[in-house]
KOLSEZA-593893 format. One record per residue: residue in three letters; x, y, z of N, C-alpha, C in turn; residue number from 1. Coordinates in steps of 0.2 Angstrom, whole numbers, plus 2048, in hexadecimal, padded with zeros to 3 digits. Atoms other than C-alpha are relative to their C-alpha. Layout:
BEGIN
+------+------+------+------+-------+-------+-------+------+------+------+-----+
! code ! n.px ! n.py ! n.pz ! ca.px ! ca.py ! ca.pz ! c.px ! c.py ! c.pz ! pos !
+------+------+------+------+-------+-------+-------+------+------+------+-----+
!  ALA !    X !    Y !    Z !     X !     Y !     Z !    X !    Y !    Z ! NUM !
...
+------+------+------+------+-------+-------+-------+------+------+------+-----+
# end
This chain:
BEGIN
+------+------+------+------+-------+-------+-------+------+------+------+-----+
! code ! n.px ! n.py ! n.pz ! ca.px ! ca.py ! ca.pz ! c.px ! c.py ! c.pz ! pos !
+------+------+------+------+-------+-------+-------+------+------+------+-----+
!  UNK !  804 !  7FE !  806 !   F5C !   410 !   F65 !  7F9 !  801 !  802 !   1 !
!  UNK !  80A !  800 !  7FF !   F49 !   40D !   F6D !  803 !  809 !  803 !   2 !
!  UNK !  801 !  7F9 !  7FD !   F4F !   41D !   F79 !  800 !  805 !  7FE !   3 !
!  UNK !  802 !  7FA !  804 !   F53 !   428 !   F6A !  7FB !  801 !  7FD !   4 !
!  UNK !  806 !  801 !  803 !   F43 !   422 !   F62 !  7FA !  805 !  803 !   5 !
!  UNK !  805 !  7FE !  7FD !   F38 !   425 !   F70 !  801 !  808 !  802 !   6 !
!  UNK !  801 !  7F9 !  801 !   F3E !   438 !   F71 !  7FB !  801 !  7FC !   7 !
!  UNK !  805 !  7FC !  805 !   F33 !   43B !   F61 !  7FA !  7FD !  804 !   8 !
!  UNK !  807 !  802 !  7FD !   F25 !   431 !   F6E !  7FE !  807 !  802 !   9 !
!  UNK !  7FF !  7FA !  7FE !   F29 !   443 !   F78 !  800 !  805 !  7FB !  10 !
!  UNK !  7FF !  7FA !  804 !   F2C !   44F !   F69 !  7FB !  801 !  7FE !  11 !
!  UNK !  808 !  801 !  803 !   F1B !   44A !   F62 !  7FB !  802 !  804 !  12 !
!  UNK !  804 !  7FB !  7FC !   F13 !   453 !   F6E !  7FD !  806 !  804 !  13 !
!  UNK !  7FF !  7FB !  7FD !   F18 !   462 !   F74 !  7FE !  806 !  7FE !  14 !
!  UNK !  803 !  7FB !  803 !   F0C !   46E !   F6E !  7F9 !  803 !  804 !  15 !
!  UNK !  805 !  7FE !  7FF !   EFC !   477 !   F70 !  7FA !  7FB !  803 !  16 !
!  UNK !  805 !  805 !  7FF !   EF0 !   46B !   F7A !  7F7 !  801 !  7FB !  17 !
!  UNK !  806 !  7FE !  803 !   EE3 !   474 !   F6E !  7FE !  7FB !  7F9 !  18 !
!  UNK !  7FF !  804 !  805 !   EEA !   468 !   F61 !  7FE !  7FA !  7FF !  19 !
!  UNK !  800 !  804 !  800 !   EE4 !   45A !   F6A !  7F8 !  7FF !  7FD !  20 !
!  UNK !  806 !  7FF !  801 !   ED3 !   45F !   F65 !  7FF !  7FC !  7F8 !  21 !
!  UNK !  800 !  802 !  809 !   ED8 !   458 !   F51 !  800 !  7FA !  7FF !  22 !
!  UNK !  803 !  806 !  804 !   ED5 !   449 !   F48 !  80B !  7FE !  803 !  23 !
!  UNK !  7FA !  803 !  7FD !   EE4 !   43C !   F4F !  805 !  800 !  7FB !  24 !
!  UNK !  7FB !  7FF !  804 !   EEF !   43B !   F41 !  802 !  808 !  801 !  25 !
!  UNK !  7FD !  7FA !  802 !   EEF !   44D !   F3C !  804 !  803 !  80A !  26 !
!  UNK !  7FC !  7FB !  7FA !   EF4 !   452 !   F50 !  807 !  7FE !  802 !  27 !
!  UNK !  7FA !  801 !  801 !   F02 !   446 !   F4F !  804 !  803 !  7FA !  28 !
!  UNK !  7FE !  7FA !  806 !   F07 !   44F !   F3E !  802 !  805 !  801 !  29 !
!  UNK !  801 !  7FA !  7FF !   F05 !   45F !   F44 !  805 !  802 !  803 !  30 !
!  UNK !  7FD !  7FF !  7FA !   F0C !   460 !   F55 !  806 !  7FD !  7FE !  31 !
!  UNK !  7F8 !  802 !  801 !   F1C !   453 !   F4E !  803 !  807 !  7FF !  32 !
!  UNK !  7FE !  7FD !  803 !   F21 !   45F !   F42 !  802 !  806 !  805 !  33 !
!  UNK !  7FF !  7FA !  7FB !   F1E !   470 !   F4D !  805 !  800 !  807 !  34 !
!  UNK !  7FC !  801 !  7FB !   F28 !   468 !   F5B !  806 !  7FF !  7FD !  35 !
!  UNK !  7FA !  801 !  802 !   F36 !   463 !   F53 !  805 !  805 !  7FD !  36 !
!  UNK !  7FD !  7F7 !  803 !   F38 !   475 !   F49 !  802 !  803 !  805 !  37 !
!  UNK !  7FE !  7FC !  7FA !   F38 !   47A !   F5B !  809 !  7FB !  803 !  38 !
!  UNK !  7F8 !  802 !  7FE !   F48 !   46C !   F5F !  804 !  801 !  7FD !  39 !
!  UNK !  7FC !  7FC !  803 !   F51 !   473 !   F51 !  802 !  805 !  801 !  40 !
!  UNK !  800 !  7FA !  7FF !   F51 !   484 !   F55 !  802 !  802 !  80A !  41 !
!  UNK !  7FA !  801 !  7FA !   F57 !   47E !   F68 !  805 !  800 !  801 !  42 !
!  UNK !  7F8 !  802 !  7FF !   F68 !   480 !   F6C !  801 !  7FD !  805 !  43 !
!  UNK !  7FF !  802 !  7F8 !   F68 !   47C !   F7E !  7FE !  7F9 !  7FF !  44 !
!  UNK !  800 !  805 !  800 !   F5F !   46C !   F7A !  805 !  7FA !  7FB !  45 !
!  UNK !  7FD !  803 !  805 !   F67 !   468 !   F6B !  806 !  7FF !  803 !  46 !
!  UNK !  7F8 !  803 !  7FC !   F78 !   46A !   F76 !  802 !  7FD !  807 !  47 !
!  UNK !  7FE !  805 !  7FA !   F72 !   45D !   F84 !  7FD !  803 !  805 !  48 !
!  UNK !  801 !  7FE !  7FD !   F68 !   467 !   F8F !  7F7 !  7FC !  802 !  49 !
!  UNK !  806 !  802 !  7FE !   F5C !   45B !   F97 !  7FB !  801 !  804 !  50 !
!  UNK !  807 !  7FC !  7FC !   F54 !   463 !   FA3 !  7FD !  804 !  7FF !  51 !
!  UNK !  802 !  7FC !  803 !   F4E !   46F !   F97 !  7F9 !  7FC !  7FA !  52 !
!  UNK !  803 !  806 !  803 !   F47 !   461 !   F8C !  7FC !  7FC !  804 !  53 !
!  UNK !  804 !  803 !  7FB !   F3E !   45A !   F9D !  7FC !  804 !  801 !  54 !
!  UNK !  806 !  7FA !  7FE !   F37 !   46B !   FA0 !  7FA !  7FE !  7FA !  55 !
!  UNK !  806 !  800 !  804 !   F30 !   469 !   F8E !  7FC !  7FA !  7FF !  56 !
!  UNK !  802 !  807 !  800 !   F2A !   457 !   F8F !  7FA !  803 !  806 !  57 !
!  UNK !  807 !  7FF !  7FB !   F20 !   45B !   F9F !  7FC !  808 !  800 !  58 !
!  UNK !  806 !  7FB !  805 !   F18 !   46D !   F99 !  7FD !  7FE !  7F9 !  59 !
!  UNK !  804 !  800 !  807 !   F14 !   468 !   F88 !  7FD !  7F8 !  7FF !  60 !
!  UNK !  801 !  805 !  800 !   F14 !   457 !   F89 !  7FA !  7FB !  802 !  61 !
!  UNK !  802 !  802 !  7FE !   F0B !   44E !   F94 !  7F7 !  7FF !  800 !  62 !
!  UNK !  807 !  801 !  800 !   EF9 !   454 !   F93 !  7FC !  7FB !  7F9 !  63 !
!  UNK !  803 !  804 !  806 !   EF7 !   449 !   F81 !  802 !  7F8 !  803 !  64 !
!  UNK !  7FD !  809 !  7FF !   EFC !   438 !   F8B !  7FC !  7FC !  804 !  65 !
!  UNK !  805 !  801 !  7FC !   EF1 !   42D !   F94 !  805 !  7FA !  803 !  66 !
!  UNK !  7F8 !  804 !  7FD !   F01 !   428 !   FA1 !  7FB !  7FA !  805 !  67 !
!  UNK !  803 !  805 !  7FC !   EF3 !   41E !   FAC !  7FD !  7F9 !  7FB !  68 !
!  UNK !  802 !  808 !  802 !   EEB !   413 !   F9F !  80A !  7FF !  7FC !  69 !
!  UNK !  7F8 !  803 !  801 !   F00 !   411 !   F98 !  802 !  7FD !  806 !  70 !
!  UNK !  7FD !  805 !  7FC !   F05 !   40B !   FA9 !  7FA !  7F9 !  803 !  71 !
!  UNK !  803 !  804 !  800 !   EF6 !   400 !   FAA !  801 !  7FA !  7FD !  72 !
!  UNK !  7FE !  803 !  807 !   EFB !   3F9 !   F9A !  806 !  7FC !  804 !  73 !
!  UNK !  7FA !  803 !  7FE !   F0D !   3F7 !   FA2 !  800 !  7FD !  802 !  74 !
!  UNK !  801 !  806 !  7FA !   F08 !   3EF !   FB2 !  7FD !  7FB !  7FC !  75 !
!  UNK !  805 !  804 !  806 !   EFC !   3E3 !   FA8 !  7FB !  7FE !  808 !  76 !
!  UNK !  807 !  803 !  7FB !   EF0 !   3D8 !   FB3 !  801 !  802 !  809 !  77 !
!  UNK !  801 !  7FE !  7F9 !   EF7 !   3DE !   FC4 !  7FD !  807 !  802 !  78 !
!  UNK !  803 !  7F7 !  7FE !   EF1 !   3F0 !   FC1 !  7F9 !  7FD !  805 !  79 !
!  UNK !  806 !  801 !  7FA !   EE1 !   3EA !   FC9 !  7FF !  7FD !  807 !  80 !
!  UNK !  7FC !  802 !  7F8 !   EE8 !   3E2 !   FD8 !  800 !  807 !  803 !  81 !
!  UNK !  7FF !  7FB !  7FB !   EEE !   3F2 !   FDD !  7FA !  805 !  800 !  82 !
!  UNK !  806 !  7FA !  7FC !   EE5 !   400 !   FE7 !  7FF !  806 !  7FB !  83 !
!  UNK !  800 !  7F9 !  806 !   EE2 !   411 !   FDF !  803 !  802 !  802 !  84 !
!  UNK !  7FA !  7FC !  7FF !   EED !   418 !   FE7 !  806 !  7FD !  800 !  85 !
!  UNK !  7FC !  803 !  804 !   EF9 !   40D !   FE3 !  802 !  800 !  7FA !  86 !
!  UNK !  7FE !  800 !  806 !   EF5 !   40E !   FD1 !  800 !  808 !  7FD !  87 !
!  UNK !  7FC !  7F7 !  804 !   EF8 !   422 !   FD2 !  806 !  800 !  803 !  88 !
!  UNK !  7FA !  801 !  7FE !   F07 !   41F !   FDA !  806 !  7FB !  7F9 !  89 !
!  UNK !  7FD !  803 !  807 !   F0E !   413 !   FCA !  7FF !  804 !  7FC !  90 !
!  UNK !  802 !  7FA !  807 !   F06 !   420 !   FBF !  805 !  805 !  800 !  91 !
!  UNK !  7FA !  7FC !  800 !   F11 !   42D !   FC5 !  805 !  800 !  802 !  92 !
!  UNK !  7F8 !  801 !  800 !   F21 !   424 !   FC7 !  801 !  7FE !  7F9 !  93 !
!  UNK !  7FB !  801 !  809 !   F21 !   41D !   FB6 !  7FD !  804 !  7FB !  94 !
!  UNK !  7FC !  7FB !  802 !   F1D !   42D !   FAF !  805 !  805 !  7FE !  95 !
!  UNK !  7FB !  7FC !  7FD !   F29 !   434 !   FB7 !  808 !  7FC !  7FB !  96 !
!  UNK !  7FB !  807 !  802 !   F35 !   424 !   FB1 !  801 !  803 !  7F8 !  97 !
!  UNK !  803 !  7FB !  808 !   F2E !   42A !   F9E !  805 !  805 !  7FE !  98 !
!  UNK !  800 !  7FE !  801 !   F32 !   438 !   F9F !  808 !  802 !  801 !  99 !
!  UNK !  7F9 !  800 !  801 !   F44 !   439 !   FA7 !  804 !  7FC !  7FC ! 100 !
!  UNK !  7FE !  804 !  802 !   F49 !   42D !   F9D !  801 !  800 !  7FB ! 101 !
!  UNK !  802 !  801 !  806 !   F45 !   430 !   F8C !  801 !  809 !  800 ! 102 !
!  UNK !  7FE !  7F7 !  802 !   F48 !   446 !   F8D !  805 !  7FD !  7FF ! 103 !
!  UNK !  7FB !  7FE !  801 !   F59 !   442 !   F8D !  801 !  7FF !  7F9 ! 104 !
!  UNK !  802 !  804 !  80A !   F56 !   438 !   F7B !  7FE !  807 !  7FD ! 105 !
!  UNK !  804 !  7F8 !  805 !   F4B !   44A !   F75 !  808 !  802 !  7FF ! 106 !
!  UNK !  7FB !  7FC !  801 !   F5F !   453 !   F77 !  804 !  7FD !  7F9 ! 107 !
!  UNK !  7FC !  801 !  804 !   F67 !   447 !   F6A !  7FC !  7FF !  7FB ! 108 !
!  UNK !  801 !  7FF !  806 !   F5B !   44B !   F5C !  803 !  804 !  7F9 ! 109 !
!  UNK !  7F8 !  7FE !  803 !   F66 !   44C !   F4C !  7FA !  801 !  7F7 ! 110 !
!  UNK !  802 !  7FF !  809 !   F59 !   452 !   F3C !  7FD !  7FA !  7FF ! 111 !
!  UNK !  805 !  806 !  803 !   F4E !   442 !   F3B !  7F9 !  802 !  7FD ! 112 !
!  UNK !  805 !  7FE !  805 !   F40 !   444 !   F30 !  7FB !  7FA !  801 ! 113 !
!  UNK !  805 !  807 !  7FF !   F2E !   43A !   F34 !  7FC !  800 !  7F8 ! 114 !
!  UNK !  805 !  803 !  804 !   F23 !   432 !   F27 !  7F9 !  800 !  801 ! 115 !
!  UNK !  808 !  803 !  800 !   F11 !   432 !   F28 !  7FE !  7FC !  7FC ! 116 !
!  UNK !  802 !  805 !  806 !   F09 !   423 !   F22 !  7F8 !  801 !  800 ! 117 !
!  UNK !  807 !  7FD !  803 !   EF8 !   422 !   F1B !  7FA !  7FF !  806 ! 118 !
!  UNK !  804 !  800 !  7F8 !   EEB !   422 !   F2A !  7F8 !  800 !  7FD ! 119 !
!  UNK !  807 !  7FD !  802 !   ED8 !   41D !   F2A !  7FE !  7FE !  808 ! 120 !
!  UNK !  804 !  800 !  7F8 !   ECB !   41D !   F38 !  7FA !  800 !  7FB ! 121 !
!  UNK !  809 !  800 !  7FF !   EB8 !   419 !   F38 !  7FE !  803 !  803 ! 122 !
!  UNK !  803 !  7F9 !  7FC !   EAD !   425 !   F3E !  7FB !  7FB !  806 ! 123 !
!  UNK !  802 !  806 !  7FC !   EA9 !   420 !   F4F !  809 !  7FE !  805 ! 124 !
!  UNK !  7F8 !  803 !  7FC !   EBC !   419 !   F54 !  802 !  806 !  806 ! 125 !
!  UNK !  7FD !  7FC !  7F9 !   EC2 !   41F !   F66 !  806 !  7FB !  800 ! 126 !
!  UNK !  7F8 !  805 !  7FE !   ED3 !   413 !   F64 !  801 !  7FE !  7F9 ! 127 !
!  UNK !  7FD !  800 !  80A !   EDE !   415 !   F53 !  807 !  801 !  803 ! 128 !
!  UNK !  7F9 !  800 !  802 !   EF0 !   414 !   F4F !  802 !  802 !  7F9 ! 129 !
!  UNK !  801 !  7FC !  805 !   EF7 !   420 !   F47 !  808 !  7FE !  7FE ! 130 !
!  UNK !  7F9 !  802 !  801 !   F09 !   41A !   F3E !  802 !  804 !  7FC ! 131 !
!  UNK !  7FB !  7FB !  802 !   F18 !   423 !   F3A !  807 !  7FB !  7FE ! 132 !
!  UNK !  7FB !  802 !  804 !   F2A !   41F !   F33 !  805 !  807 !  804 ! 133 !
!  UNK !  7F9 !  7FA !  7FF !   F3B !   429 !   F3A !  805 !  7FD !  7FA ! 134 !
!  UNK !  7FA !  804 !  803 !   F47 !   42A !   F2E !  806 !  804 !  802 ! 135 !
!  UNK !  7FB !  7FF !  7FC !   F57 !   42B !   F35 !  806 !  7FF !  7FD ! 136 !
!  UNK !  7F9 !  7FF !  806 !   F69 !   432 !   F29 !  803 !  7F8 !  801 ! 137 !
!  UNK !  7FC !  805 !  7FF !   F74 !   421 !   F28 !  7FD !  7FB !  805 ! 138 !
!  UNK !  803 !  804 !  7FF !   F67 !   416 !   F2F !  7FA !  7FC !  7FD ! 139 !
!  UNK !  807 !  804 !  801 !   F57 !   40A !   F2C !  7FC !  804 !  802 ! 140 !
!  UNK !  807 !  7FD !  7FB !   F46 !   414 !   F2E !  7FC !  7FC !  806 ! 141 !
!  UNK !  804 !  803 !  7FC !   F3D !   40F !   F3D !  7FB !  801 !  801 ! 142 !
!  UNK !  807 !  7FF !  7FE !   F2B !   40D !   F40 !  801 !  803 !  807 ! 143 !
!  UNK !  802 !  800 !  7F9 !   F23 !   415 !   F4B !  7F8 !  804 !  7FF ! 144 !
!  UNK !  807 !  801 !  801 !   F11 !   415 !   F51 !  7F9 !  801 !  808 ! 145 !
!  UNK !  802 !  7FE !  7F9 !   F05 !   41D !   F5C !  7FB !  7FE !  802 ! 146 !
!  UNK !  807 !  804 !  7FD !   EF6 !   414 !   F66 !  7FC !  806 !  803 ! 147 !
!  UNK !  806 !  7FA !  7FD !   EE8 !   422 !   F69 !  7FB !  7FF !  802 ! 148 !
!  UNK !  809 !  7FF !  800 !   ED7 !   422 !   F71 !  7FE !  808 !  802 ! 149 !
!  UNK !  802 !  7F8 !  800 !   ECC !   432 !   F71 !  7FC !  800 !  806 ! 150 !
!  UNK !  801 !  7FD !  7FA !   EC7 !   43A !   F82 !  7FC !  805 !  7FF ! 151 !
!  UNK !  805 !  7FA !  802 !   EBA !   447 !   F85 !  807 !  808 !  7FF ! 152 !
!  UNK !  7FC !  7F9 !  801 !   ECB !   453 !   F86 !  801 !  7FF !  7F9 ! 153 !
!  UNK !  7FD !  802 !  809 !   ED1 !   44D !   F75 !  802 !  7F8 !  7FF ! 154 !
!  UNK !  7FF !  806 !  801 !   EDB !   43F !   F6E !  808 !  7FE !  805 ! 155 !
!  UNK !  7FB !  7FE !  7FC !   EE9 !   439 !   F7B !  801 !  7F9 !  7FE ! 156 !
!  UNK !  7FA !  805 !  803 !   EF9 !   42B !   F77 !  7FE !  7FC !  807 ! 157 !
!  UNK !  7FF !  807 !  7F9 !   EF8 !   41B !   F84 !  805 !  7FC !  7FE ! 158 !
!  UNK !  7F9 !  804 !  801 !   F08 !   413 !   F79 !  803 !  800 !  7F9 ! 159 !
!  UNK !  7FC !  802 !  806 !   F12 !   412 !   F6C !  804 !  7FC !  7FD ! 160 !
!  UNK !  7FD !  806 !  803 !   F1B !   405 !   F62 !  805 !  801 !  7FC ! 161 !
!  UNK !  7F7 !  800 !  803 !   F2D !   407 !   F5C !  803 !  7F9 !  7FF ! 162 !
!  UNK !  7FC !  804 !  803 !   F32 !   3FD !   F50 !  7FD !  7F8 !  802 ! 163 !
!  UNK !  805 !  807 !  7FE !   F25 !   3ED !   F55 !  801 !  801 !  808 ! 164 !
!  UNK !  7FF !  804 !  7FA !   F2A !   3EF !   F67 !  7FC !  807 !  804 ! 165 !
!  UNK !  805 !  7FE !  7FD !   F1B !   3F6 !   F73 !  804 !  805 !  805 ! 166 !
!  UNK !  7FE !  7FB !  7FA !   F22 !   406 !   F7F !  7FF !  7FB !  806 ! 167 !
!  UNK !  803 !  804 !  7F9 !   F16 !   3FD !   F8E !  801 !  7FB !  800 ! 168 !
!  UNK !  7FE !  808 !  7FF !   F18 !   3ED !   F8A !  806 !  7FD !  800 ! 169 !
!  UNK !  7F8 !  801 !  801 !   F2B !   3EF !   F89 !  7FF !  7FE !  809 ! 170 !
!  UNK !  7FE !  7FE !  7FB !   F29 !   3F4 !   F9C !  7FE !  7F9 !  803 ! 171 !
!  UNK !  804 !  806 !  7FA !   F1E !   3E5 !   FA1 !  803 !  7FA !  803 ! 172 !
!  UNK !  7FF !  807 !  7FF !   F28 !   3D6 !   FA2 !  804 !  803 !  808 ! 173 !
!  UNK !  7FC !  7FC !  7FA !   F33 !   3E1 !   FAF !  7FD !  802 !  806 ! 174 !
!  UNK !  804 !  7FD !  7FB !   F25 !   3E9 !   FB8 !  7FE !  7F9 !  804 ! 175 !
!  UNK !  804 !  807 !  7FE !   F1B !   3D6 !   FBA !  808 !  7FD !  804 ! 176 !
!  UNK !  7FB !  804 !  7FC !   F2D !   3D0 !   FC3 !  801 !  803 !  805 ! 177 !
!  UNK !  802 !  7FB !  7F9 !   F2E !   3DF !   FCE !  7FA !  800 !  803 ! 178 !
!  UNK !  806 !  805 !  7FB !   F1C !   3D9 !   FD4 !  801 !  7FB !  803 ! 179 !
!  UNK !  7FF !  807 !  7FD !   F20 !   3C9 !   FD6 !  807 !  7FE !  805 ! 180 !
!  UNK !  7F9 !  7FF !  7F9 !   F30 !   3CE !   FE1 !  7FC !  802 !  805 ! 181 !
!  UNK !  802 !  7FB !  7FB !   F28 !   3DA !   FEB !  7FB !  805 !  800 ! 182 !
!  UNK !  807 !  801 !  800 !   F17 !   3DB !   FE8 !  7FE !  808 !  7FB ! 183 !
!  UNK !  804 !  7FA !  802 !   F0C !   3EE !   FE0 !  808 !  804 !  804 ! 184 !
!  UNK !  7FC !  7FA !  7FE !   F18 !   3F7 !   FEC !  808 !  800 !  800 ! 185 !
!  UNK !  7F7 !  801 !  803 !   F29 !   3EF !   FE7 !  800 !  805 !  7FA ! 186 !
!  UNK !  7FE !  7FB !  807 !   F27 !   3F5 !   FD7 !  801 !  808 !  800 ! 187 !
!  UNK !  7FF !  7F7 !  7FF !   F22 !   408 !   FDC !  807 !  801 !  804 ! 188 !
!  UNK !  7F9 !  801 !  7FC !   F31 !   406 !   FE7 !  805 !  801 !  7FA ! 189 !
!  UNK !  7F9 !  802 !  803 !   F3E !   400 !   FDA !  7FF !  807 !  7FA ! 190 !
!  UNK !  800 !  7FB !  806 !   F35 !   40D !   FCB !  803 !  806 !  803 ! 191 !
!  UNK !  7FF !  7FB !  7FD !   F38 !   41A !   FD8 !  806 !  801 !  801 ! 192 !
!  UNK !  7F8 !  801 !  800 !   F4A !   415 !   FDB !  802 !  802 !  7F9 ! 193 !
!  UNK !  7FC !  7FF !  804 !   F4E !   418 !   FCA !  7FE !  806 !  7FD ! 194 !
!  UNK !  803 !  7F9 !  800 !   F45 !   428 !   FC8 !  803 !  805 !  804 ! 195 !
!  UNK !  7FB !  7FE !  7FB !   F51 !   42E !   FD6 !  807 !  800 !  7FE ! 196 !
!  UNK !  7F8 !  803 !  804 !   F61 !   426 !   FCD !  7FF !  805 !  7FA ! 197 !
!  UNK !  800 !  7FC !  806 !   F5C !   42F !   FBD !  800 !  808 !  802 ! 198 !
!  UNK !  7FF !  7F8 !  7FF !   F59 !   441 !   FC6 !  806 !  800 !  802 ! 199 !
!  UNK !  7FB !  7FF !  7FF !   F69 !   43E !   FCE !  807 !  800 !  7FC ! 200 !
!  UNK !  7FB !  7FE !  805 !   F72 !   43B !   FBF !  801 !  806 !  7FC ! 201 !
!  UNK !  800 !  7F8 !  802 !   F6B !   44C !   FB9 !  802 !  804 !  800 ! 202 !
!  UNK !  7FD !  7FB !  7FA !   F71 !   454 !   FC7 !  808 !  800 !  7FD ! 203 !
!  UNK !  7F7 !  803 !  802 !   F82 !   44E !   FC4 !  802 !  802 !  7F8 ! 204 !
!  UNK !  801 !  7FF !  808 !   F80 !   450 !   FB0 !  802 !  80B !  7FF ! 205 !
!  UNK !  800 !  7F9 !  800 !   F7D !   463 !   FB4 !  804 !  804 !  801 ! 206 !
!  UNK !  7FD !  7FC !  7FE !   F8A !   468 !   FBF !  804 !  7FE !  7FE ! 207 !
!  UNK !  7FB !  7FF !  802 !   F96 !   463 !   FB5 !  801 !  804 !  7FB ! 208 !
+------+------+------+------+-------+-------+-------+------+------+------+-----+
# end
């Protein structure tokens, strides 16, 4: 259920980085809707075409996310242990992780309709949470809710919360044990391996 959730983490995004320039609620708004007219109107996607849905995840995607303070979040207290080069080495395996993981979810979207709920901010806030609701045919709606700080680019996502359970802080308890196996470069190790495991199921996925 979280994998099909956090699809809309990816659908919610895939627009004009011009957009991110707007007030956080309305770009969440904006950008949902507009994307998801666009998963509609996909057939390739809509008929399971992941690699097509990865293309749009890392063109449209990505520039509204702030993947280094999210993996910092995930890591928690050993991010600063490691080196910088190390913690852009995590940065772009658990993007990567993100993102092969959660395209494949964007393909099984079936007509769910978001909720916007009522949003305030004080003028002044650079870290606001913008909440939303999926509602999904023959299910329970599911919260879901975006963690934003504003940047001199615009306003950029560092996490989400589906249904009370934090995206990064899903990751931590798993990452904090692959440290404590085999230190900062276990974990880039093990995320890497499965970053490898997931393209190779693509592969395989493809040519059949």
């Amino acid at each position: 259920m979280m994998k099909k959730i956090f699809a809309f983490l990816f659908a919610a995004f895939a627009a004009s980085s011009v957009v991110a320039q707007e007030a956080p609620d309305v770009l969440i708004r904006d950008v949902t809707e507009d994307v998801l007219e666009i998963i509609r109107r996909d057939k390739d996607i809509q008929g399971g075409n992941t690699q097509k849905a990865i293309e749009l995840v890392d063109k449209k995607v990505l520039p509204h996310f702030n993947f280094q303070h999210m993996t910092a979040l995930a890591v928690g207290k050993e991010w600063r242990k490691a080196t910088p080069h190390q913690q852009q080495q995590l940065t772009a395996e658990f993007k990567t992780l993100l993102v092969r993981t959660y395209s494949n979810a964007l393909t099984s979207y079936k007509n769910q309709k978001i909720v916007y709920k009522p949003f305030k901010m004080n003028a002044g806030d650079t870290d606001v949470l913008v909440r939303t609701e999926v509602l999904q045919p023959g299910s329970k709606p599911v919260q879901l809710d975006y963690s934003l700080e504003k940047q001199e680019s615009g306003w950029k996502v560092y996490d989400v919360v589906v249904a009370g359970i934090s995206l990064v802080t899903n990751y931590r308890e798993q990452f904090t044990q692959e440290i404590r196996n085999g230190g900062v470069d276990g974990l880039i190790a093990t995320v890497a391996a499965k970053n490898k495991s997931l393209e190779t199921n693509l592969v395989k996925v493809e040519k059949k």
